[in-house]
Biopython code that builds the backbone (N, CA, C, O; Angstrom):
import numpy as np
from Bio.PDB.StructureBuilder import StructureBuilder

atoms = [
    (1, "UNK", "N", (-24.692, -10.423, 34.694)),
    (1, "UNK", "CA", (-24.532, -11.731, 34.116)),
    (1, "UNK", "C", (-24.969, -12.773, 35.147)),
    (1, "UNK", "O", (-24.810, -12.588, 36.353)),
    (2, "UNK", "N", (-25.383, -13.595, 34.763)),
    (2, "UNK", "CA", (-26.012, -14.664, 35.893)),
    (2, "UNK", "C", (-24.827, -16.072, 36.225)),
    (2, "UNK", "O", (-23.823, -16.408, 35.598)),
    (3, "UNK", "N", (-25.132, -16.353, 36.825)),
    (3, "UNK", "CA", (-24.272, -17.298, 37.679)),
    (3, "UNK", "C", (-24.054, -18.501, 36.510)),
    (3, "UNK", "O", (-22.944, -19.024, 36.413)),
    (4, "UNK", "N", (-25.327, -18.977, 35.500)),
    (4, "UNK", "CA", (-24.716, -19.834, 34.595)),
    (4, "UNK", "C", (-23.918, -19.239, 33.544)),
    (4, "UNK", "O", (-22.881, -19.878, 33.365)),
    (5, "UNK", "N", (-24.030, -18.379, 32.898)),
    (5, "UNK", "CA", (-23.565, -18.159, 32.172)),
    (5, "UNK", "C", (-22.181, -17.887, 32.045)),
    (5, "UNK", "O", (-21.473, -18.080, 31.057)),
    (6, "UNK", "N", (-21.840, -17.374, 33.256)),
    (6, "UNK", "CA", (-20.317, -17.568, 33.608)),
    (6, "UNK", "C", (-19.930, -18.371, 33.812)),
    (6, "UNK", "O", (-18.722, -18.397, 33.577)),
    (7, "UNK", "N", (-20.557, -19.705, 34.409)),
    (7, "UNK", "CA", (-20.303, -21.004, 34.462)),
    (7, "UNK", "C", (-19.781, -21.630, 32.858)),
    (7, "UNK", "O", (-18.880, -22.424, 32.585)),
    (8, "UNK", "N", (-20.432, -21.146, 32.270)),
    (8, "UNK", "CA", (-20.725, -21.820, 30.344)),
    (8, "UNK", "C", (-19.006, -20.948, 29.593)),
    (8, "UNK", "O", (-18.098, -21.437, 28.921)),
    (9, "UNK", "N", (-19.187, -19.781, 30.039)),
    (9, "UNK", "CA", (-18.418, -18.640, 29.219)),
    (9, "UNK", "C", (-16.969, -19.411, 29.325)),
    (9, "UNK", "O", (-16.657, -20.384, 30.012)),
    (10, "UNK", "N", (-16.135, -18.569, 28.329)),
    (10, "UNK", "CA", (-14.853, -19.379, 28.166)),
    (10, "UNK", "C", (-14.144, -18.297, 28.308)),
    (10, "UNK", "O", (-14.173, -17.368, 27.500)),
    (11, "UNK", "N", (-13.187, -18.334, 29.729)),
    (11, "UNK", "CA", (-12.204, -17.322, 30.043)),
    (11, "UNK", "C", (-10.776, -17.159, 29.781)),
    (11, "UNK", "O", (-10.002, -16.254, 30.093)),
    (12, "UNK", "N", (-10.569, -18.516, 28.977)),
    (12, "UNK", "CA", (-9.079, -19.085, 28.463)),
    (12, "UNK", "C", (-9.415, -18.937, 26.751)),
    (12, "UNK", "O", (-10.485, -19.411, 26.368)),
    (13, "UNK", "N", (-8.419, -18.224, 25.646)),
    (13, "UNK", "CA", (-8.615, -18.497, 24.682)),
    (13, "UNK", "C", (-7.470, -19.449, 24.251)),
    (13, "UNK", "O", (-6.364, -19.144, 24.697)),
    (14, "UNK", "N", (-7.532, -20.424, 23.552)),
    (14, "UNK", "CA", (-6.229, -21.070, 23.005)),
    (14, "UNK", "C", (-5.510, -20.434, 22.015)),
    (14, "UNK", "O", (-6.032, -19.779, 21.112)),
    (15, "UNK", "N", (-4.018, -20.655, 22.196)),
    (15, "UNK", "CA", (-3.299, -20.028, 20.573)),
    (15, "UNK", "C", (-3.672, -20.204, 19.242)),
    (15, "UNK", "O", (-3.586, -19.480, 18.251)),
    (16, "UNK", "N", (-4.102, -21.312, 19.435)),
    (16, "UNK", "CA", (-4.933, -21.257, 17.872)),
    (16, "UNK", "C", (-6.500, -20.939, 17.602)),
    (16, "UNK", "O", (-7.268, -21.268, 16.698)),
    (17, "UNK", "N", (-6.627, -20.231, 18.665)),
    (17, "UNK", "CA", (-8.153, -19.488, 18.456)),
    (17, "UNK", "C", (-7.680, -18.446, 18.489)),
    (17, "UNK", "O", (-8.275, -17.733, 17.680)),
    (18, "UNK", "N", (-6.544, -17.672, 19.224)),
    (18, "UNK", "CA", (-6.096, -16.436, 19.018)),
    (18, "UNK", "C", (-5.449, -16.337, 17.863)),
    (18, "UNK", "O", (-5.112, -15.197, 18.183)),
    (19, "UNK", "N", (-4.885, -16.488, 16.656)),
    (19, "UNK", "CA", (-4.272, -16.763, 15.717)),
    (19, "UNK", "C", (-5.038, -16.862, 14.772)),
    (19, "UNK", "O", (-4.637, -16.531, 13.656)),
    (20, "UNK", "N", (-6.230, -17.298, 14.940)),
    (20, "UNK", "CA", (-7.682, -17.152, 13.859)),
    (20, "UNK", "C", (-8.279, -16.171, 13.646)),
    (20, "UNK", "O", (-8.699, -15.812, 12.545)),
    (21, "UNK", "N", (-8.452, -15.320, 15.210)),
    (21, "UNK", "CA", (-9.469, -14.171, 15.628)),
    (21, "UNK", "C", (-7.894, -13.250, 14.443)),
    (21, "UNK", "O", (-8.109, -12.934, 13.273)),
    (22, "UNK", "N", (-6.877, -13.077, 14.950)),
    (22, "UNK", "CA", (-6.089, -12.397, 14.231)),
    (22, "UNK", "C", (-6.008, -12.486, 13.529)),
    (22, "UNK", "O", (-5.390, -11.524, 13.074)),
    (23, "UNK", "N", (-6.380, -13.520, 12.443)),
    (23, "UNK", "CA", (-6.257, -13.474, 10.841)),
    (23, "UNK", "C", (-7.536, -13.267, 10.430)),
    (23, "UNK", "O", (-7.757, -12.982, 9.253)),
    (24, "UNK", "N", (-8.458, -13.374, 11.273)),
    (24, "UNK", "CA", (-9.558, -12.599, 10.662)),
    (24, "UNK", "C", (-9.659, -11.420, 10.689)),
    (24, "UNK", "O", (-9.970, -10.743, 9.709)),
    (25, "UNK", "N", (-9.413, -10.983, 11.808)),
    (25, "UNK", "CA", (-9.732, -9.101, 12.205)),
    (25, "UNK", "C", (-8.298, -8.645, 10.742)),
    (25, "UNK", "O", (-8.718, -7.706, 10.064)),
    (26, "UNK", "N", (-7.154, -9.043, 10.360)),
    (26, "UNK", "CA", (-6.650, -8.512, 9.264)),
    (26, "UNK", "C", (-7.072, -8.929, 7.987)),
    (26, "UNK", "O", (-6.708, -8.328, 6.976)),
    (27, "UNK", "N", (-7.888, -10.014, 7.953)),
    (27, "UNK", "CA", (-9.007, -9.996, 6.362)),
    (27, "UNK", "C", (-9.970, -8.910, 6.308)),
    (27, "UNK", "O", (-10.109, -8.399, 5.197)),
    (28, "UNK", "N", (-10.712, -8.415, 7.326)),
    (28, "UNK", "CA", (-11.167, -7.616, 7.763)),
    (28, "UNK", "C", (-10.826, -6.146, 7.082)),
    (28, "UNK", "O", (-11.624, -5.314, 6.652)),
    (29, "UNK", "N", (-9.850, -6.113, 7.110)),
    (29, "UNK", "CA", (-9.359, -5.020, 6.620)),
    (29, "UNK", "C", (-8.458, -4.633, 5.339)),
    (29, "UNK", "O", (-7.830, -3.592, 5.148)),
    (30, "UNK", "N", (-8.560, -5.626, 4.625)),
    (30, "UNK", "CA", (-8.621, -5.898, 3.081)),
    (30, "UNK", "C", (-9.079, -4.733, 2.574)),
    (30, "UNK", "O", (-9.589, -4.006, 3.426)),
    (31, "UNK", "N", (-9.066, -4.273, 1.366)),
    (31, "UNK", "CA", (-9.511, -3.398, 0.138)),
    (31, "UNK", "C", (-9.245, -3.865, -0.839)),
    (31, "UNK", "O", (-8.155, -4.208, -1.298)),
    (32, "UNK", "N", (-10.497, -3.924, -1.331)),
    (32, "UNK", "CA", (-10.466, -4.144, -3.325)),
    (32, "UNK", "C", (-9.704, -2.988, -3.968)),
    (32, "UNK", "O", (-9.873, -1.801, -3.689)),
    (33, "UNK", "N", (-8.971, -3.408, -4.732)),
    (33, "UNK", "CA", (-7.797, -2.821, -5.844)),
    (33, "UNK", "C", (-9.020, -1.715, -6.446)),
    (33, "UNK", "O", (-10.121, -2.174, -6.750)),
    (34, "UNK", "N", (-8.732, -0.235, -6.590)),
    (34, "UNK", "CA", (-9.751, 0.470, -7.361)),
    (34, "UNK", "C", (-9.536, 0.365, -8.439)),
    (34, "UNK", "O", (-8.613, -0.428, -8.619)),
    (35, "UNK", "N", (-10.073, 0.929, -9.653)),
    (35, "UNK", "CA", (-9.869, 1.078, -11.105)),
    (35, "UNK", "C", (-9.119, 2.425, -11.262)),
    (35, "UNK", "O", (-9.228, 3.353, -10.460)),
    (36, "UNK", "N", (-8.595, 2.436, -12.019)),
    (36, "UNK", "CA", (-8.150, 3.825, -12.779)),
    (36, "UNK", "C", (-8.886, 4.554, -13.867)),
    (36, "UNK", "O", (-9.074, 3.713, -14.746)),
    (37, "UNK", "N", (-9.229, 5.330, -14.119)),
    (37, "UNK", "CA", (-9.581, 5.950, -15.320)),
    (37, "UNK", "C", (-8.522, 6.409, -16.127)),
    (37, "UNK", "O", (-7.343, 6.354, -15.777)),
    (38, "UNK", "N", (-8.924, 6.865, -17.211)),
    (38, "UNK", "CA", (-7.469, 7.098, -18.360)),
    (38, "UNK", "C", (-7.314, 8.753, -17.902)),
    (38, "UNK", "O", (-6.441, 9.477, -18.380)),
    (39, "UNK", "N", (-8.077, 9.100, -17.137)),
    (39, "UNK", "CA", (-7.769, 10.981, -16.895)),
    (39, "UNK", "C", (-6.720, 10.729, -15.566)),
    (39, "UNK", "O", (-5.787, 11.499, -15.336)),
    (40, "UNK", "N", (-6.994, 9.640, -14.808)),
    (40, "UNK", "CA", (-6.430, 9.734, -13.408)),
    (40, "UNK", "C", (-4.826, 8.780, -14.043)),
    (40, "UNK", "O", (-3.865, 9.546, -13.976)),
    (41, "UNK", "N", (-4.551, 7.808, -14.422)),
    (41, "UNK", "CA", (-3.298, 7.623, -15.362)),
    (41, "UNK", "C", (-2.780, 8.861, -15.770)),
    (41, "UNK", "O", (-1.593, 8.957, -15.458)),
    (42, "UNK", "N", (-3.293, 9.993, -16.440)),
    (42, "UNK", "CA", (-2.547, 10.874, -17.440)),
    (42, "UNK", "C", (-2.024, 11.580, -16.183)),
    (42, "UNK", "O", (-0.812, 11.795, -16.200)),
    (43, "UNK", "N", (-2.566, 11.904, -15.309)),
    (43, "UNK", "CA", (-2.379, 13.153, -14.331)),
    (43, "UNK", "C", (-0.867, 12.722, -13.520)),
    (43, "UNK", "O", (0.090, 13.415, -13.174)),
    (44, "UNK", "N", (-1.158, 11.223, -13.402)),
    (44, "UNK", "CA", (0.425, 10.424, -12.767)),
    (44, "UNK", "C", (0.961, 10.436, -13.615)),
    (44, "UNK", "O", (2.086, 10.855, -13.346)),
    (45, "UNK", "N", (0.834, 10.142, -14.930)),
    (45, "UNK", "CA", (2.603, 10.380, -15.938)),
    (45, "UNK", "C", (2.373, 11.290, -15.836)),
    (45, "UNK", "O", (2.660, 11.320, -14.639)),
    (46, "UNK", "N", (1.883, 12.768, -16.135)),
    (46, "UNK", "CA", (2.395, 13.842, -15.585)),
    (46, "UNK", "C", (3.215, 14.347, -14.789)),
    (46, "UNK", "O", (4.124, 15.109, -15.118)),
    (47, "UNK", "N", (2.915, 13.889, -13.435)),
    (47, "UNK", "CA", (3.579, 13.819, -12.081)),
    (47, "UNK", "C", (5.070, 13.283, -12.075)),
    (47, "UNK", "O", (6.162, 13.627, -11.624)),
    (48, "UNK", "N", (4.571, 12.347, -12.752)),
    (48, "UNK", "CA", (5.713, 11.584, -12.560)),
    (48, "UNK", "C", (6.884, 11.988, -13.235)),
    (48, "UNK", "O", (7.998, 11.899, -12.720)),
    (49, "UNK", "N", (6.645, 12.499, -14.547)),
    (49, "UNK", "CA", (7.705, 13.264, -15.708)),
    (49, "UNK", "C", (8.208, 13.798, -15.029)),
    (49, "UNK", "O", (9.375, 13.521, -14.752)),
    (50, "UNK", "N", (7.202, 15.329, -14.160)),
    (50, "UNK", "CA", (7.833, 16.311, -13.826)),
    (50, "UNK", "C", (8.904, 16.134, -12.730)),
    (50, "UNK", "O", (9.860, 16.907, -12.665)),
    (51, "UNK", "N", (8.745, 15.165, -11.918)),
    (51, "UNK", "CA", (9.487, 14.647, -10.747)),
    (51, "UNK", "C", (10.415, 14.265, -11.329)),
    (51, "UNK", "O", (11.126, 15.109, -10.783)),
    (52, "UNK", "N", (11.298, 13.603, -12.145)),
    (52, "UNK", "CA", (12.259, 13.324, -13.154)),
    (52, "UNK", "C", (12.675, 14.443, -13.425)),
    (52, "UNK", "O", (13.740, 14.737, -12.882)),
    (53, "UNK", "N", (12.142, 15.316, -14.188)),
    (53, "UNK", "CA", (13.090, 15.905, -14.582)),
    (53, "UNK", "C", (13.656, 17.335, -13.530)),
    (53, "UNK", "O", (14.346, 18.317, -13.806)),
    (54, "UNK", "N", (12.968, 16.867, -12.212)),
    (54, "UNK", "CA", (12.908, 18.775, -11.652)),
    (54, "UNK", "C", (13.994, 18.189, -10.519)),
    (54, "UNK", "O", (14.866, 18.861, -9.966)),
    (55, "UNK", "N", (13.613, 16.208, -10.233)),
    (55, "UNK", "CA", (14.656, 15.827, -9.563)),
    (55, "UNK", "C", (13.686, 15.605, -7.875)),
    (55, "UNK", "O", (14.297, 15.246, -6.869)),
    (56, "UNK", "N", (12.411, 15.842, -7.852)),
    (56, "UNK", "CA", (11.518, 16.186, -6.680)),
    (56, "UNK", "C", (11.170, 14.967, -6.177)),
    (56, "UNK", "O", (10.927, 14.183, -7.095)),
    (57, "UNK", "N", (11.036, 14.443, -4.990)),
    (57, "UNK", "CA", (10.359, 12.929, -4.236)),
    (57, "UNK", "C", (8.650, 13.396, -4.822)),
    (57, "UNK", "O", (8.018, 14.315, -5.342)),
    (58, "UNK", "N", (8.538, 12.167, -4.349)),
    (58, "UNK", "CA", (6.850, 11.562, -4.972)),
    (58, "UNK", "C", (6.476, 10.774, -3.850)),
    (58, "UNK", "O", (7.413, 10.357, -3.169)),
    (59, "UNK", "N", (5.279, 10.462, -3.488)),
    (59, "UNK", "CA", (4.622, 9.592, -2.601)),
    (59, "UNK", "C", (3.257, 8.604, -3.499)),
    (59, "UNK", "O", (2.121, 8.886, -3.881)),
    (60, "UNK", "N", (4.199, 7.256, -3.550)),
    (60, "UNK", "CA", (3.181, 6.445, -4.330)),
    (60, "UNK", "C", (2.817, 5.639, -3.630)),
    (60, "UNK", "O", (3.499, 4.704, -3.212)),
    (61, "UNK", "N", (0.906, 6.013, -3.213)),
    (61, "UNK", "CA", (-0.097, 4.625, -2.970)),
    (61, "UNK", "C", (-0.195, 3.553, -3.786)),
    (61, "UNK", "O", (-0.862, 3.666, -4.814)),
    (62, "UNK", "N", (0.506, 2.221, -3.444)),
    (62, "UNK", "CA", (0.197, 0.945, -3.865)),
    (62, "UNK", "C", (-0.078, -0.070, -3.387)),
    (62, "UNK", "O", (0.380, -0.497, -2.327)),
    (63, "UNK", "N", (-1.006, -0.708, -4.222)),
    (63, "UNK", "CA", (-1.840, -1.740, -3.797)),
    (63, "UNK", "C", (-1.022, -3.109, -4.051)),
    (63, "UNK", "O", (-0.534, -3.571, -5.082)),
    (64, "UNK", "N", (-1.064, -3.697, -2.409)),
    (64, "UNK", "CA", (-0.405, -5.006, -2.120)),
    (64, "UNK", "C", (-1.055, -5.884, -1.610)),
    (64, "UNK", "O", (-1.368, -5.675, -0.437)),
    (65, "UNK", "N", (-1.540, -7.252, -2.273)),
    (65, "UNK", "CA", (-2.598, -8.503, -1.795)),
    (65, "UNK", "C", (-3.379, -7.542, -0.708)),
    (65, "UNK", "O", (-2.943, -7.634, 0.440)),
    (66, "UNK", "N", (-4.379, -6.711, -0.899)),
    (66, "UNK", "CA", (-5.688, -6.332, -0.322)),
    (66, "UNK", "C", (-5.549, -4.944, 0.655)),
    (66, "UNK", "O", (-6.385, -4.240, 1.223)),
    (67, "UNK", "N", (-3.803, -4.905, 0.545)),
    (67, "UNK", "CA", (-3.694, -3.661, 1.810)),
    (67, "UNK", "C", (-2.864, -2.449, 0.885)),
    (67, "UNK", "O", (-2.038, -2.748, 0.022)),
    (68, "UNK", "N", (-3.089, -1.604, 1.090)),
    (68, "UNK", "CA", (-2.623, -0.171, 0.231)),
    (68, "UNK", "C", (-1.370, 0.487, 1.157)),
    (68, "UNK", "O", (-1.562, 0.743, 2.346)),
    (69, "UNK", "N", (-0.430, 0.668, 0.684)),
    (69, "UNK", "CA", (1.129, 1.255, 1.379)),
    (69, "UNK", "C", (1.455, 2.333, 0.756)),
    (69, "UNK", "O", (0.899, 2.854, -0.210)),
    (70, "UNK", "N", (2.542, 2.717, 1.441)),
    (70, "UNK", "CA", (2.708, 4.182, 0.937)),
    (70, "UNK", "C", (4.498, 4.340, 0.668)),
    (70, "UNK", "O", (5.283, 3.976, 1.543)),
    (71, "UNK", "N", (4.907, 4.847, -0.475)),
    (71, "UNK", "CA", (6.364, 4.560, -0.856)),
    (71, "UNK", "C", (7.156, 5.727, -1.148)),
    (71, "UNK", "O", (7.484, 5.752, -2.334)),
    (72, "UNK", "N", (7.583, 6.716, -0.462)),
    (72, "UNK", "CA", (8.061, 8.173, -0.389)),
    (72, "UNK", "C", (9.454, 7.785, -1.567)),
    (72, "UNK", "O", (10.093, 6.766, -1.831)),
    (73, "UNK", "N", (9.461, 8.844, -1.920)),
    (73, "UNK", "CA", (10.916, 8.966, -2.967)),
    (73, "UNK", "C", (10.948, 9.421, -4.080)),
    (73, "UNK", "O", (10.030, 10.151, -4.453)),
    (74, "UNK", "N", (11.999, 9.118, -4.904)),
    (74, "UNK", "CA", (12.158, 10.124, -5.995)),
    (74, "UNK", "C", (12.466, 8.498, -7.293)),
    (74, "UNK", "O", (12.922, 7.362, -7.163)),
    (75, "UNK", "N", (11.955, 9.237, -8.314)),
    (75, "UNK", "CA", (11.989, 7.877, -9.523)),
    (75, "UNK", "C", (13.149, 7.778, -9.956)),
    (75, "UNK", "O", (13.566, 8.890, -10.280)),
    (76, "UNK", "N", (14.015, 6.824, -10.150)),
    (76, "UNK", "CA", (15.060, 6.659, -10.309)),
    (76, "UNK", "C", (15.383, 6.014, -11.774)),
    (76, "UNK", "O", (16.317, 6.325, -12.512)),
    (77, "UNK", "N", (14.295, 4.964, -12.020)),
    (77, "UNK", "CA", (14.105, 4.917, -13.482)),
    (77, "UNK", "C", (12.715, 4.188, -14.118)),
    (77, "UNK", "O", (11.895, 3.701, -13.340)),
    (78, "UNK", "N", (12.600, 4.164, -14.917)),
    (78, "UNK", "CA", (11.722, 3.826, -15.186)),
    (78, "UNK", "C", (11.795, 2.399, -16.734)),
    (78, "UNK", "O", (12.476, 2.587, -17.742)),
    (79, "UNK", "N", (10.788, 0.895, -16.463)),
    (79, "UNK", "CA", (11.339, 0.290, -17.195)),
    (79, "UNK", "C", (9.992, -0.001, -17.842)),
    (79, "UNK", "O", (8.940, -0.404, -17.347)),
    (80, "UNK", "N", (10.237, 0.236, -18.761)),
    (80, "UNK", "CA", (8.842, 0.046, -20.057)),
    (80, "UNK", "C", (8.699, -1.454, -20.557)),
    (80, "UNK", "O", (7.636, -1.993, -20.865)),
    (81, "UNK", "N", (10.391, -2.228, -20.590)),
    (81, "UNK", "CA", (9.576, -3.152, -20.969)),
    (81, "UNK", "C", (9.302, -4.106, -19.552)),
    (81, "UNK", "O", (9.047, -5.242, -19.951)),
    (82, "UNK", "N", (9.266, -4.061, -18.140)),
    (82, "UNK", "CA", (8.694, -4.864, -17.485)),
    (82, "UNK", "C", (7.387, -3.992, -16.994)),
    (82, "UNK", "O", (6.500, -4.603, -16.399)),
    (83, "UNK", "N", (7.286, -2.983, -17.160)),
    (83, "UNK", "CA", (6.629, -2.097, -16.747)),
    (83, "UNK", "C", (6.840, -1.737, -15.018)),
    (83, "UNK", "O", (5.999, -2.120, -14.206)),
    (84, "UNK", "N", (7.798, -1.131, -14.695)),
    (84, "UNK", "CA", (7.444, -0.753, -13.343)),
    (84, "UNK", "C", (8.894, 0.084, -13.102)),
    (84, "UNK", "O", (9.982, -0.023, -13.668)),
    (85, "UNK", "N", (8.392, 1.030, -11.929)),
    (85, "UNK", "CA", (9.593, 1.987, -11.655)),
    (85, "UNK", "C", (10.556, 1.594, -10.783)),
    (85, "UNK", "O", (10.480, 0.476, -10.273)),
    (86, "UNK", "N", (11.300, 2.207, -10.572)),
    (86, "UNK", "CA", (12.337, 1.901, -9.867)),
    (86, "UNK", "C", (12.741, 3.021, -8.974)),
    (86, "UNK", "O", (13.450, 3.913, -9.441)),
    (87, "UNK", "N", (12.317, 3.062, -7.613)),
    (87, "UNK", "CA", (12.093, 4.385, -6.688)),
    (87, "UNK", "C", (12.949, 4.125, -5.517)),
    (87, "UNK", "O", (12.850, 3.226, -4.681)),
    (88, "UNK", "N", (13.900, 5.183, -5.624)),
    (88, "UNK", "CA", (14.599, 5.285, -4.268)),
    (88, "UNK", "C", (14.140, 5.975, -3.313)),
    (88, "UNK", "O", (13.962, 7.191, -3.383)),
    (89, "UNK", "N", (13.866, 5.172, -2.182)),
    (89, "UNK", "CA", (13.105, 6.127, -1.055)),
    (89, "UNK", "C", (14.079, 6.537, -0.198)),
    (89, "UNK", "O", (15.282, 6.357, -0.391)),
    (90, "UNK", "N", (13.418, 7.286, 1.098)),
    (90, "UNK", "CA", (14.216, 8.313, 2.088)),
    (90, "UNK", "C", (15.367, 7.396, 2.949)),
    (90, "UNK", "O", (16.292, 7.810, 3.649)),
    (91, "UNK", "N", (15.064, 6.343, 2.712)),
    (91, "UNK", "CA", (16.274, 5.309, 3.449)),
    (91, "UNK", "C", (17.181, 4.736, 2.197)),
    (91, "UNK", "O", (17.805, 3.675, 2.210)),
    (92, "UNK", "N", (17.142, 5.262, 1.593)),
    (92, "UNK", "CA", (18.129, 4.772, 0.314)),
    (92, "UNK", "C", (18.167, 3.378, -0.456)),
    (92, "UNK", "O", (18.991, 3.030, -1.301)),
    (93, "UNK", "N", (16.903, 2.545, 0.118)),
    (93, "UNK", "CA", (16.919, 1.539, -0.817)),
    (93, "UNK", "C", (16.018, 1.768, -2.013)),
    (93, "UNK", "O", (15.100, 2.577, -2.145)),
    (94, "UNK", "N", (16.505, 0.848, -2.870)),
    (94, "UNK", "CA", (15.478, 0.855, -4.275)),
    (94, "UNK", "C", (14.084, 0.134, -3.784)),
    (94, "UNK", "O", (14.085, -0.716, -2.893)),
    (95, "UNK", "N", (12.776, 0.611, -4.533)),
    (95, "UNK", "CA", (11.663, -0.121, -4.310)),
    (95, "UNK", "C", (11.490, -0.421, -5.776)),
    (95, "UNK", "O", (11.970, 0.380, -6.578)),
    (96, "UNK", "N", (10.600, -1.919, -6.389)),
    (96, "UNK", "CA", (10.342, -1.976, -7.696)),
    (96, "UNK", "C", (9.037, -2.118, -7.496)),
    (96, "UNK", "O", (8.483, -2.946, -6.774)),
    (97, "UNK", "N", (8.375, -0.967, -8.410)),
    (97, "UNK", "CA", (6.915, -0.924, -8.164)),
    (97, "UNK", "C", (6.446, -1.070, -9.660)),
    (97, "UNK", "O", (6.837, -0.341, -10.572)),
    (98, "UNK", "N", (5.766, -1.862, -9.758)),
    (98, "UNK", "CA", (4.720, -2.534, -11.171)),
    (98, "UNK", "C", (3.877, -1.399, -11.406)),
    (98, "UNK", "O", (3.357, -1.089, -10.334)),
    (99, "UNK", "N", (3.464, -0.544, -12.458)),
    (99, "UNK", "CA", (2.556, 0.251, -12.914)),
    (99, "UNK", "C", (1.396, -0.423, -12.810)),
    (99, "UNK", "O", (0.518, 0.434, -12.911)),
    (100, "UNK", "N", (0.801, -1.696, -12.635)),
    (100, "UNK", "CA", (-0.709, -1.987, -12.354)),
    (100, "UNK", "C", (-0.817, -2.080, -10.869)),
    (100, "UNK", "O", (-1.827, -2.552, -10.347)),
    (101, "UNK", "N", (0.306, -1.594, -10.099)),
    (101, "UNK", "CA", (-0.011, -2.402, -8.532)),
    (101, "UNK", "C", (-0.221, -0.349, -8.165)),
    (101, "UNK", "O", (-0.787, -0.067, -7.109)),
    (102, "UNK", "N", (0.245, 0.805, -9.055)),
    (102, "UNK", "CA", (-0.134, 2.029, -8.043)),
    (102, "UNK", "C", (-1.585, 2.507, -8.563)),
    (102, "UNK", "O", (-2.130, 2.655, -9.657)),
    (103, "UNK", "N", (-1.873, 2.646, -7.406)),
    (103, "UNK", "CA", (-3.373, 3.622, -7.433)),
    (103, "UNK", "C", (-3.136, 5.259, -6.967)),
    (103, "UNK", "O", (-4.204, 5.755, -6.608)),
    (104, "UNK", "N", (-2.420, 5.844, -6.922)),
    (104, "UNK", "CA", (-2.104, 7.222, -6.566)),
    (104, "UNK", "C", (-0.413, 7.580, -6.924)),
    (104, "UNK", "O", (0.554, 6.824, -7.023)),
    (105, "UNK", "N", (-0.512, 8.787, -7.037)),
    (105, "UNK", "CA", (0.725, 9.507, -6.738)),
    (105, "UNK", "C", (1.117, 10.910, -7.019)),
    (105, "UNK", "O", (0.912, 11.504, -8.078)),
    (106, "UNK", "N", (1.797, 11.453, -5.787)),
    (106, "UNK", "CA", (1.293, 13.020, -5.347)),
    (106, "UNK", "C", (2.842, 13.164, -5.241)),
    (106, "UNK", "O", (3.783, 12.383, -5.097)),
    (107, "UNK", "N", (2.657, 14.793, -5.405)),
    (107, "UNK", "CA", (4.383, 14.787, -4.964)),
    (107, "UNK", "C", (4.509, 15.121, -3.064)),
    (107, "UNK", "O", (3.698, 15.690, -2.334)),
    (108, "UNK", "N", (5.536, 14.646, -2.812)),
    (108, "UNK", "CA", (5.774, 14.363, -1.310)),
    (108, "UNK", "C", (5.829, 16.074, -0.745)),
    (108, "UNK", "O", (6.276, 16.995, -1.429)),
    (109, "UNK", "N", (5.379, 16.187, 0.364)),
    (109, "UNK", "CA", (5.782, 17.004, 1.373)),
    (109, "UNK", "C", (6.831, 17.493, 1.079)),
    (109, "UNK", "O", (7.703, 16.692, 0.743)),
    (110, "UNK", "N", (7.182, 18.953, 1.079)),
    (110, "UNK", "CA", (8.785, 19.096, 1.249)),
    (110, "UNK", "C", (8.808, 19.268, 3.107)),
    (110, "UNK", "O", (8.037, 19.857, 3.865)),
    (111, "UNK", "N", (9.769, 18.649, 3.299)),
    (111, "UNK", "CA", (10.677, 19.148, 4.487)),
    (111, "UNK", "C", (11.508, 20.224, 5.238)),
    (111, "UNK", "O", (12.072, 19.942, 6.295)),
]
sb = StructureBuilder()
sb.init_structure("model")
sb.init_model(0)
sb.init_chain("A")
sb.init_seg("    ")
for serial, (resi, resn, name, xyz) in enumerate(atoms, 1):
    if name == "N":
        sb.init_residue(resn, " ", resi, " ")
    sb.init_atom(name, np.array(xyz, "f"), 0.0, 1.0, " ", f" {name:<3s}", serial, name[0])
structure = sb.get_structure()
């Protein structure tokens, strides 16, 4: 590097340039919501029945403002008319998950 350019370069960032760079590098890593097909729906109420009635945890990928999470547990109920389940995970709280916000769901690992 040459003597001006280090002269020019900026070796201090401010908090609010660091705070930008960080909200960019996590836009960055956003994902568009996928689609479902009506074969990949059937295969999760499937899943999902059987987990009900056998009593088995489930692991549901859902999509949250651009970032995809992951929600271990077993269905606890299910509400048709708001549409979304009601899943108790491995720490015992309830999660309420909207049927348009999951894109996956597998049954969990056993332990």
């Amino acid at each position: 590097m040459d003597l001006e350019d280090k002269r020019w370069s900026s070796r201090i960032i401010l908090p609010e340039h660091r705070a930008g760079l960080t909200r960019l590098a996590a836009e960055k890593q956003k994902v568009v919501k996928p689609q479902l097909d009506a074969q990949q729906i059937e295969e999760m109420e499937i899943t999902v029945a059987e987990s009900m009635e056998f009593g088995s945890s489930l692991t549901f990928d859902i999509y949250d403002n651009g970032y995809i999470r992951e929600v271990t547990g077993s269905v606890h109920y299910v509400d048709h008319i708001r549409k979304e389940f009601r899943i108790k995970d491995t720490k015992g709280d309830t999660n309420f998950v909207r049927f348009i916000n999951i894109i996956n769901v597998k049954k969990a690992p056993s332990d």
